[in-house]
Structure formats: C-alpha cells, structure tokens
N, C-alpha and C positions, 0 to 999 in steps of 0.2 A: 538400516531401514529408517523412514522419516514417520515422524508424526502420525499415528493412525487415530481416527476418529471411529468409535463403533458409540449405536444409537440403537434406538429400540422405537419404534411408530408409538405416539402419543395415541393414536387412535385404536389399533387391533395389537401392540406389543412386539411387532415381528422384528428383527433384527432389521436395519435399513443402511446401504451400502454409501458409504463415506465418501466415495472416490467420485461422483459425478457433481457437475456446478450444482443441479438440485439436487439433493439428498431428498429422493421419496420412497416410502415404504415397497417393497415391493411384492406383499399380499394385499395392502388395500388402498396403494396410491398417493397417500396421503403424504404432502409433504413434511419433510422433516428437518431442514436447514440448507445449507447455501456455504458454498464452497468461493469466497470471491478470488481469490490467488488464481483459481482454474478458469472463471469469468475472464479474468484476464485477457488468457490465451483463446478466447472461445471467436469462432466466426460472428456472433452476434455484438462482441467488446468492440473486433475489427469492422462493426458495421456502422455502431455506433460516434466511436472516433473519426470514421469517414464522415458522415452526413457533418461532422461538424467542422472538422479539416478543410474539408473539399470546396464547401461552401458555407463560410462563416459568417457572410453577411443573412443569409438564408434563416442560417442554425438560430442567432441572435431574436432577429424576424416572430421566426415560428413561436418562440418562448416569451418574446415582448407581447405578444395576441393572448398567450395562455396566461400570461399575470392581469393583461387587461378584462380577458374574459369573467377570471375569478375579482375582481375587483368591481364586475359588472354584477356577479352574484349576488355578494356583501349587501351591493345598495335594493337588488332586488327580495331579499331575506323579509322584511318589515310588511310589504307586500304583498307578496308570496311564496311563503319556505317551499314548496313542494318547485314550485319554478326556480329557485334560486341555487336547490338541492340536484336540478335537472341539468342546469348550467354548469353545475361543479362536476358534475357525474362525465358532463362531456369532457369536461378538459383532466378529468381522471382520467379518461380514453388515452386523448392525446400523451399522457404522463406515460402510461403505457405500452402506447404506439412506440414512442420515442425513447425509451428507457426499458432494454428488454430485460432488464437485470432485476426489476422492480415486481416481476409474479413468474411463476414458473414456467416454461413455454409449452405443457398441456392446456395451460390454460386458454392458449389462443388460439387453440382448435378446439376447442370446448366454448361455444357460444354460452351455456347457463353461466359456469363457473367463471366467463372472462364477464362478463354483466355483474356478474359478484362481487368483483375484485372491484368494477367501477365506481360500483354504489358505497362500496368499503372506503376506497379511496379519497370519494369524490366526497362523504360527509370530514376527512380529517381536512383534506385542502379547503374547503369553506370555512369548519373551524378554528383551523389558523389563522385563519384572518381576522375572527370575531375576538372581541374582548373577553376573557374566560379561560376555565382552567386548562384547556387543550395549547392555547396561545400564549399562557403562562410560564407552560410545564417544557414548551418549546423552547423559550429562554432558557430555560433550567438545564433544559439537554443542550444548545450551545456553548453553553458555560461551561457544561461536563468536557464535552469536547475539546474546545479552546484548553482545558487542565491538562488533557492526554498531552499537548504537541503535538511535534511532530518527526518524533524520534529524540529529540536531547531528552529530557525524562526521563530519571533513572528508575524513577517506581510509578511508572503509570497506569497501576492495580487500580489503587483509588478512585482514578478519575475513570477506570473503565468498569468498576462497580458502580460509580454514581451514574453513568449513562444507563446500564443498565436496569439499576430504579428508576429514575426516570422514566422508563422503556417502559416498565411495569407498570407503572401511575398512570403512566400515559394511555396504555391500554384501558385498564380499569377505569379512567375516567371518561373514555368513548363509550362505553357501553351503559356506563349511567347516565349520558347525555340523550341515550337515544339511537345507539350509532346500528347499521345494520351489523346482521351477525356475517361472522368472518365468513369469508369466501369459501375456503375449504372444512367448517367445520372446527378448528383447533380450539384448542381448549386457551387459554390466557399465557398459560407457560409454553404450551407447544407454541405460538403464534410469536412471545417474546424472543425466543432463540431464535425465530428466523428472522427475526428482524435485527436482534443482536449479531447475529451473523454478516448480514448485510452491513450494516450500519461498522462494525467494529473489525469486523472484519477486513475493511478499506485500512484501518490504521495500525492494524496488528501488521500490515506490511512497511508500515515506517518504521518500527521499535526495531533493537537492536536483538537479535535469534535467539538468546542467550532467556529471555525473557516472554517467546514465543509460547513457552508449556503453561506457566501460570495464565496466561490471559484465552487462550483453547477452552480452558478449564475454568474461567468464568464463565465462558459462554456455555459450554456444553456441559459442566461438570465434571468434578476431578474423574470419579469412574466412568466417563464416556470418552478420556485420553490416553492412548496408551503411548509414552515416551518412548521415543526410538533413543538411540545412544549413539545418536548425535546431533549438532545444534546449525538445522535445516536453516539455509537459506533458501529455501520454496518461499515463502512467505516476501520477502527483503524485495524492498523496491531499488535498493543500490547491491552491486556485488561488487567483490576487491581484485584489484586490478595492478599485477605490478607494472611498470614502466620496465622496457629491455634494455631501455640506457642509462636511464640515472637508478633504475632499482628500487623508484618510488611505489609504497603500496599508496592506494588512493581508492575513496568510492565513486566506482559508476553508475549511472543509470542503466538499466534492464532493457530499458527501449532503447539506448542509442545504437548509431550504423557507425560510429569513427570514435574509438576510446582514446581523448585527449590526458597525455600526464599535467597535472596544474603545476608541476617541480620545471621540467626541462621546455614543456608542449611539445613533446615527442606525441606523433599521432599515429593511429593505428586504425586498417580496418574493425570492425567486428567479427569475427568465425568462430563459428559453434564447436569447430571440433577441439580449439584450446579451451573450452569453456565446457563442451561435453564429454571426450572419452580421450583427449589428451594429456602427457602428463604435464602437470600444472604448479605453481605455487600458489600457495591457500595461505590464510591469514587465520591463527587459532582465537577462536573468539571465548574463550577462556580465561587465554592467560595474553595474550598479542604476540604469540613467536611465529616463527616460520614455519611452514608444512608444506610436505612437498608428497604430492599426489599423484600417481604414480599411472602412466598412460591403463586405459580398459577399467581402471580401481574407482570405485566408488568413493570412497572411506581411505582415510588416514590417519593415526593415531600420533596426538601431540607428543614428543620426550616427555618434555617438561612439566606438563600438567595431568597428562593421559587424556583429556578430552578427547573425540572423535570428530573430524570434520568431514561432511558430506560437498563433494561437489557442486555447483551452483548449475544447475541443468533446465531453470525455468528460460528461456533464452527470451523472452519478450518478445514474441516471431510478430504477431499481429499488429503492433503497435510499428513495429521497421519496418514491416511488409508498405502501411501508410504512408509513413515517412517518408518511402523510395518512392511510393507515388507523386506526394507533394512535389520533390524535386525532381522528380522526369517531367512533370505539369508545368512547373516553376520554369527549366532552360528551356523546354521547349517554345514559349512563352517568350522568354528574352533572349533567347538566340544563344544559347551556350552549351557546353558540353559538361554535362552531370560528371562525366570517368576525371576529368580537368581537376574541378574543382573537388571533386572527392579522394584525391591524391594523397597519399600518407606522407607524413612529413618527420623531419630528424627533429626538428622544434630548433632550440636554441643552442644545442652541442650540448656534447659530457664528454671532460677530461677526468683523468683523477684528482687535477688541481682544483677542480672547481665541481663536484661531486658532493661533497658537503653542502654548498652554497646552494645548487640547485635543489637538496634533499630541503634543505630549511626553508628556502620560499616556497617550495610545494607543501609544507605543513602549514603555514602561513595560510597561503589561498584555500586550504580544505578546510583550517578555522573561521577562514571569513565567509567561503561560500558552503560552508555545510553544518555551521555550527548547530543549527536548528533542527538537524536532522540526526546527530550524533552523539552518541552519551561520552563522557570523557575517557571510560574504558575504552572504547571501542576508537576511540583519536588515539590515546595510548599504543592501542595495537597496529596502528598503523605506520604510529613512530619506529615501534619496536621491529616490526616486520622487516622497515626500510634500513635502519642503522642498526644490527642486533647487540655492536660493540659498545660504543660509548654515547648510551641512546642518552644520557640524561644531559651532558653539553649539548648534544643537538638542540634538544627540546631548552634549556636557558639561552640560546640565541633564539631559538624562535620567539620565546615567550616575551624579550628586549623588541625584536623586528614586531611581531603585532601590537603591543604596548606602542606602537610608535604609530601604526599604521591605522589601529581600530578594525571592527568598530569593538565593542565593550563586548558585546557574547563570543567574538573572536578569543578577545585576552581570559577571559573566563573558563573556556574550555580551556587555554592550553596549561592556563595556571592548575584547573582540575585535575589535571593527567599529570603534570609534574607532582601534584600533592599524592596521588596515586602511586607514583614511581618511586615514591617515599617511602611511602608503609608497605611498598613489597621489598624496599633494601633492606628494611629495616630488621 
C-alpha cells in the first residue's frame, strides 16, 4: 500500500477522501487540500502545458499584459484603491483562467465562489507589489524555498517548516491588512494546508522517497499519514532505470518518450508495461541494492535491509501525450518522419572489456547532470545497483574522472557517497 492521507472537514468534521486532486468534504463541500502528484496526470495539467507548448510566444504574451496590468494597478492605488483593487481582481481572473490548479474546479461553476476567489486573490497580487509586510514575508518565502532545493538536500524538514510559517504570517498578515474573507469560508489553518499542499507539494516530488512520510506530515499532520510499508515513488519526479546493456541504474524523467542511459547512450523507447505490471529491476532506496520485481507484483522486499519497494506506476501519461504532439507538429512542419528520428539506438557499444568504463562515465554524467537533484544516498544506490561487486573502485575512478572534469557539486556528491560507502563497511 502507499501513503494514505485521511483528513477530517475544518468546517462540519466529516471524514474527507484523500484520493481526488481536491480533497473536499463530502457532507459540506468544503475544501480540504490538494493532491499535486495526481494534478499532474489530470486533463486540466495536460491543458495547461499545452496553451504553453503549442504556443509559446502566445503563452509569454498573455503574462507580459498580466504583470503590465498589475503594475498599472500599483500606480493607480494613490488615486483610487477601490479602482486599482478592480484592476487586480481582473487579472486574479486571468491568474485563474490560466492556472486551473490555483482553486478548486467547483468553483468555476460557481459564479459567487469563483468572484470570491478573485477578490481573494486579486488583493494578495496587488500587495505584492506594494512595499509592506505581504511583499516582505514573500522574500521570506523565496528564501524558504531556494533552502528546500531541489532534491540534493538531505534534511529539507527545515526549510519546509519555515515555508510553512511564512505560509502562516502570510495569511495572518492579509487579513489585518484588510484582505477579503477567504473564498470558501476556511478558517487560517484549514486555508494554510491548502496552500501548503499546493505550494510544497510541487517539491515534495523532487526529495528523494525515503524522506516523502516526514514532510506529508508537515503538511497535514503526523496523525492525518498513515505510512504504507513502502517507500512510494508516486511522488518522484525521476524514476530508476536500468540500461539492458551496460546494466547502468540511472534517473529518469516521468515525462520522457525515449529513456537515454548517460553510461553507454543506449536508448530506449518508453512502455508502461516494464514500468507497470512487468517484471522489473528496482533500485532499494533504503540501503542501494538490487530488487527485482516480479511481473503482476506490486511490492518487493529488500534481502539486505527488508525495506519494501512499490513499483513506479505514476507513468507521466499527460505530459508525453504533449510531447508526441509537439513532434508530430514539429516534422510535419520541416518535412521529416517522427518514427526516423525516434528510433532506439545501441548508443556506443558494451563489451565486457569496457563495461566498467562505460558504468563510470555514466556516474560521472549523473553527477554533473543531476547533482542538484540528488542526495548522495540515493547516487550511492545507483552505484551499488549498477556494480553490486566491487562498487567502492568504481566509485574512486569516478570520483579521479569528475575531480578532473567538474563541475564542484559534481565532485561533491560523489566524494559524499564514497564517505557513505565507508561508514557502512565500517
């Protein structure tokens, strides 16, 4: 089982189901949090991504008028607040014309409550812009952020507690501004969680799985998580990926159509079914061994450490579904064949003479191109995955070839994971 989220309505107490992108009561409506992992895959993510894909100069356009318009606000404030608070309001519209992740989609068949949402909105976009505590407390929250990463971070509790005070300030100081009352009603805490949700939610999918139960449980609270017994990559914006030639583990992207290995560039299409209900190699993010996942099985349990590994089943449909657009748009366009140029390829060769060399450049490239996404356990497990034998010379050539090659968070991570490799010989 993964991760279940059980909540209770801020507003009448009823029990409210976890499983839908909005989490709302279902005795008295009211919203109750925001599921973004499941946004993801929702027709309205793949709506979204379109308008901006399809047509970028367009997308650009629309949002250069929406920062002009609120800049047009600002000067008119001095003037006339009520006009300048009307100006904001409109392009709060826009914010959520074009941003359907930003209120709940009752609310846009709900003319009072989407009017709600605008005037809600449309007084925080105006005071952003003004000098003051809301414009302040917005640094403050960048900051928080910018601390999280973007997956290297090995305790990024911290920074996901200080965004969430801020979260809290930030509320509490619109409403002594003047700010209208919330759209649905919520109370200051019901109202933070869903924006905690929102907001942290987006970055809870870069951290490594392992690390996935503490930060739930800042958002919602330890007794509103109940731990499944195993370490979900639902969540994970990369999934691991062995190569069938040189045996490289390495991380993917969720949304790609062609899994390249960065060891050999052996390339491969994408299909669901080694990723969904075939049997698979898994990478134990526990301890970094091998697990091997057994076709129809869910779950498989580590030797060596007993952890449980769940299959990676979120397939990132919406966001390829795009992708296949852009390049059927794309040859169409320049006169080429999409099947052509989307042809799988052997990469560079694998012998057993040179199986080694290939495993060590492709840790190399996963520390230069992923360093910032990856904590040194989880590069660790990737070593261990790919050599199970004599992972620690692997990893001292590599740690010689990036030392040479750069850049510095490169060398870092891999020195990390050899410091790690240490105190578990130990």
């Amino acid at each position: 089982m993964a991760h279940v989220i059980h909540l209770r309505c801020d507003r009448c107490g009823a029990p409210v189901d976890g499983r839908e992108v909005w989490m709302r009561c279902g005795s008295c409506g009211a919203t109750a949090g925001f599921n973004f992992s499941g946004w993801t895959e929702s027709p309205e993510f793949a709506e979204f991504q379109r308008n901006s894909m399809l047509d970028p100069q367009g997308y650009v356009a629309r949002w250069n008028h929406h920062n002009a318009e609120l800049d047009r606000a600002v000067t008119l404030l001095r003037k006339s607040p009520a006009e300048a608070l009307a100006v904001a309001t409109e392009q709060a519209e826009f914010v959520l014309t074009n941003s359907a992740w930003m209120f709940p989609p009752h609310a846009a068949h709900d003319p009072q409550t989407r009017e709600a949402y605008g005037r809600w909105m449309g007084f925080e976009l105006l005071h952003h812009r003004l000098p003051g505590r809301i414009r302040d407390l917005y640094d403050q929250l960048n900051q928080a952020t910018a601390a999280i990463g973007f997956g290297a971070n090995e305790n990024p509790l911290p920074a996901f507690r200080k965004m969430i005070d801020v979260l809290r300030r930030m509320l509490t100081a619109r409403y002594e501004l003047g700010s209208p009352p919330d759209p649905e009603g919520l109370s200051v805490e019901a109202r933070l969680r869903v924006q905690a949700a929102q907001m942290v939610g987006a970055y809870l999918r870069m951290v490594s799985p392992e690390l996935h139960v503490p930060l739930l449980q800042a958002i919602y609270g330890a007794e509103c998580i109940e731990a499944g017994a195993v370490s979900t990559q639902d969540y994970t914006v990369f999934f691991d990926w062995e190569c069938p030639l040189c045996g490289l583990f390495s991380p993917q992207s969720v949304s790609t159509d062609m899994m390249t290995c960065p060891g050999c560039y052996c390339s491969r299409h994408f299909e669901a079914s080694p990723l969904g209900w075939g049997a698979v190699a898994a990478l134990c993010h526990g301890c970094g061994s091998r697990i091997e996942i057994a076709e129809r099985r869910m779950l498989a349990a580590c030797g060596y450490c007993t952890s449980q590994v769940k299959r990676y089943v979120r397939a990132g449909d919406a966001h390829r579904s795009l992708v296949a657009e852009v390049k059927a748009r794309t040859a169409a366009r320049l006169g080429y064949d999409v099947a052509g140029v989307n042809q799988e390829s052997q990469g560079l060769g694998v012998t057993p003479g040179n199986r080694l060399e290939r495993l060590r450049d492709g840790l190399v490239r996963i520390a230069q191109w992923y360093s910032k996404f990856l904590t040194p356990t989880r590069y660790l497990g990737f070593a261990r995955a790919s050599q199970p034998g004599d992972v620690a010379a692997l990893l001292a050539e590599t740690e010689a070839a990036v030392t040479q090659q750069g850049p510095p968070e490169a060398v870092e991570i891999v020195r990390k994971a050899r410091g790690k490799l240490s105190e578990m010989s130990a």
